[in-house]
N, C-alpha and C positions, 0 to 999 in steps of 0.2 A: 361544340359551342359551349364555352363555359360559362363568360362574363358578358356583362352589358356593354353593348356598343353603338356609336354613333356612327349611323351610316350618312350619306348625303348623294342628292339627284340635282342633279346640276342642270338643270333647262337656262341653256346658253344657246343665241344664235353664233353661227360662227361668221367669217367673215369671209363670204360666200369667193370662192375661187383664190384666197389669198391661204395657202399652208401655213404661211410661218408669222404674219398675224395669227390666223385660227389658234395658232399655239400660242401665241404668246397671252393670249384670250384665257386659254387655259391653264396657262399656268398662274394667272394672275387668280381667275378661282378657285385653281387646289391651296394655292397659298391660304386664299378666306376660309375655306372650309377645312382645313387642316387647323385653321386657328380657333375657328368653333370649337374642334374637339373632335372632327370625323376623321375616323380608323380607313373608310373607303369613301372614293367618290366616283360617281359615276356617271359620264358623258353620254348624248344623244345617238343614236345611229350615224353612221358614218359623217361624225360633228367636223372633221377635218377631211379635205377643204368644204364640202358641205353637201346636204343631201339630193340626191339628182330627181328634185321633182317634177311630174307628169307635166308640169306649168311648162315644162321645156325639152323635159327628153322628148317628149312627142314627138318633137323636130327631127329626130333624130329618124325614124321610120320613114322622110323623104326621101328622095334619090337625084331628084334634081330640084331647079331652080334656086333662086337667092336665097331663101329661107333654109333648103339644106344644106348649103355651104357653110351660112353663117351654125347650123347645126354641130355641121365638122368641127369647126371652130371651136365652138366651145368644148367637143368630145377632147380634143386634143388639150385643150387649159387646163380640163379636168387630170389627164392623164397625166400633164405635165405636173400637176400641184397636190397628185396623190403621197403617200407615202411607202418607203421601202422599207422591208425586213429581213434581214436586219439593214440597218443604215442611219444615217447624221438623225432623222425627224424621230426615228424608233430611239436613238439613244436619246434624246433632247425627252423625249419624256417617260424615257426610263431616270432621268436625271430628276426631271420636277418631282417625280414619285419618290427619290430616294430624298430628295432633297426636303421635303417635307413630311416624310416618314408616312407615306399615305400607300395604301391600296389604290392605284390608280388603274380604271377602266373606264376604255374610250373608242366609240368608232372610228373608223376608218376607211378611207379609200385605198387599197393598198394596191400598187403596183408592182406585178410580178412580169417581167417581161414584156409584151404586148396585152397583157390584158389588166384591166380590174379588179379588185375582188372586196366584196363589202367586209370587211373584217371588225371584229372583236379585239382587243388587245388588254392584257391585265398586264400591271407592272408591280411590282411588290415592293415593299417600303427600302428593300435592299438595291432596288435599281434591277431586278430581272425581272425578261420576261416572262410573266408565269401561267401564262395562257394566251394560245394565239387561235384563233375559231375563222372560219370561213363562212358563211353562209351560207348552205347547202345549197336553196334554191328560189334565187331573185323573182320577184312579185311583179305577173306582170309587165310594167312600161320599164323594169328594172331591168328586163331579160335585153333590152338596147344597150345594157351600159357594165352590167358585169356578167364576170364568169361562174359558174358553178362552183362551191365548196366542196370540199371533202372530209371525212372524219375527222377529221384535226380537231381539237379542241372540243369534242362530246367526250366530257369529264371535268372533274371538279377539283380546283387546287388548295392545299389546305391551309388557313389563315388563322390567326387569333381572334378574327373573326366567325370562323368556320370554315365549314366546305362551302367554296365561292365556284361557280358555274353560270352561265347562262345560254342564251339563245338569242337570234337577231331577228325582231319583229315577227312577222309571220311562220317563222320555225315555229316558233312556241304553239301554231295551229296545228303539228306537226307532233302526233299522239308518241311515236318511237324514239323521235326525236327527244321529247320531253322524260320520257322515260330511263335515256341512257343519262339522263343528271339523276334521279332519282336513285337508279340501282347505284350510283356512284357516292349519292351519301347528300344528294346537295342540301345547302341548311340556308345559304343566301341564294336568292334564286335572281342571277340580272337580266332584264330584259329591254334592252334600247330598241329602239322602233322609231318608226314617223307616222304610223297611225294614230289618225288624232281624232277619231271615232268615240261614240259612248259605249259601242260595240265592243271595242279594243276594253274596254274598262268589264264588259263580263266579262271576258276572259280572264284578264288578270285575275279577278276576284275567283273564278274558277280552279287555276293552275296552283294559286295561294292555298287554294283548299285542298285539292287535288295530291299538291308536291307536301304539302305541311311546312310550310318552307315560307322564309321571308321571300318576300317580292320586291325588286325595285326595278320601275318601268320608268326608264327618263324617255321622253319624246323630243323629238322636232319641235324646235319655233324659228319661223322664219318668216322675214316679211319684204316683198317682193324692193320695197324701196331698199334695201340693202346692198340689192343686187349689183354686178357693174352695168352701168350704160348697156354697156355693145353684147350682153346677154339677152337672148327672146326668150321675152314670157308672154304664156298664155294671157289675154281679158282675163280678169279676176279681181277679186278684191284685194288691199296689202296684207294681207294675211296668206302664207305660203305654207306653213304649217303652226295650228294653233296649240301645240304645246297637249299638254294634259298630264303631265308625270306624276307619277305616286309613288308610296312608298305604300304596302301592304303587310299584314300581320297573317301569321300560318293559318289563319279562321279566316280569311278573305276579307277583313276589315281593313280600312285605310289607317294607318298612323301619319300619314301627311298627301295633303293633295287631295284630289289631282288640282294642277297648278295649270290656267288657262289664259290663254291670248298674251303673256307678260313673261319676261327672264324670271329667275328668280332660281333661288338654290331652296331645296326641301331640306331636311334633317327627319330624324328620327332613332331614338334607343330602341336599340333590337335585344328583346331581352330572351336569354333561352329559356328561361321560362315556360314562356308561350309556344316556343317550339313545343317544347317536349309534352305539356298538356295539351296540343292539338295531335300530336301522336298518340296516346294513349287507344283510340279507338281504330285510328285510319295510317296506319303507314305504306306506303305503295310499293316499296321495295324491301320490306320486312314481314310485320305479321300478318299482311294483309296482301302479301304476294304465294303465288302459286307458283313457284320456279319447276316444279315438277311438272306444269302441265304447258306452262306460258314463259318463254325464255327469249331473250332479245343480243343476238348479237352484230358488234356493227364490222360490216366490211372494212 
């Protein structure tokens, strides 16, 4: 990392079951935040078609009566309005990324076959894909809706922003996990999520410290009125997920956010600078690694 850069956390609801709104959603933000001046922007956890909260998957663990069908139902909308890789929605926003000369990363629902898969997706200002991640291992009421990741995308791709890597929400709780960005160099560290926790907020401040690494944590906002009709959600309040995103400095300071209950696009100069003065004392996969006694490799 050489120069100062603008990065941007994009806390957008999506348009819950609708793919090609959700995109079009999004492109109309990279377009703003590219005009700002940000080099990257970075989308919510599986922001497209949208994220499968407990409000509903629950339903999903019935087996009979009307309330599990209508469950099916939606299992199926969801898998219909996921997206492929490669394929028309994968290039549609390898296109906004090209097209606005941005670092574009964004969740995903991706459909592989018959299954799911909560995915990461980075696109590069050139229209490729340049990082494609799986989620190792779905949290919970997730375990009803996706499949298991595999290595794929533990490592970090190189940018004029830096080495860009991240992790999908509770990976990042996930110490080996964390580590294979680390020995890999990571300098921008992204983490989309839907915990919308104060909890979630140690941690970042943690792994900030931990990696020496920028942090950008975009979250879930969603609000149950968005929803369509004929979806079941849990009693609750309209608040589905309240947001929280930030943007963090290698010392676990905030440089933006966290951003609560509201849309809103973050910013922040990521200067290396501060990288490199929070390395001085602590680097995890350099002077401050023992590869002779502690060595991580991934299947």
């Amino acid at each position: 990392m050489n120069d100062v850069v603008k990065a941007a956390c994009v806390q957008a609801e999506p348009v819950p079951f609708d793919r090609a709104a959700t995109i079009d959603k999004l492109e109309a933000l990279a377009v703003e935040a590219a005009a700002a001046g940000a080099r990257l922007a970075l989308f919510p956890e599986t922001f497209i078609p949208v994220y499968p909260s407990n409000r509903w998957v629950r339903y999903l663990a019935g087996w009979g009566g009307s309330e599990a069908g209508a469950a099916r139902e939606v299992f199926a909308r969801l898998m219909q309005q996921s997206v492929t890789v490669p394929g028309p929605d994968s290039d549609r926003l390898a296109e906004i990324a090209r097209a606005n000369d941005l670092w574009l990363a964004v969740g995903v629902n991706e459909l592989d076959g018959g299954t799911i898969y909560n995915s990461l997706l980075v696109y590069s200002p050139a229209g490729e894909l340049a990082l494609h991640h799986r989620k190792l291992m779905p949290t919970n009421h997730e375990r009803l809706v996706w499949g298991l990741g595999d290595g794929r995308g533990l490592e970090t791709v190189p940018t004029d922003l830096g080495k860009v890597g991240g992790l999908i929400c509770w990976e990042n709780l996930m110490p080996l996990a964390r580590f294979a960005l680390y020995q890999d160099g990571v300098e921008v560290y992204l983490a989309p999520t839907a915990d919308d926790s104060d909890e979630w907020h140690d941690s970042m401040k943690h792994i900030a410290r931990e990696s020496r690494a920028f942090v950008l944590s975009c979250c879930v906002f969603q609000r149950a009125s968005s929803y369509p009709a004929d979806v079941p959600l849990a009693e609750g309040d309209d608040l589905v997920g309240s947001g929280g995103s930030a943007i963090l400095a290698p010392d676990g300071t905030y440089l933006a956010g966290p951003l609560w209950n509201e849309e809103g696009i973050l910013y922040a100069e990521l200067d290396p600078q501060r990288l490199y003065e929070a390395r001085q004392r602590f680097d995890p996969a350099g002077h401050y690694h023992r590869p002779d006694v502690l060595r991580l490799q991934i299947g």
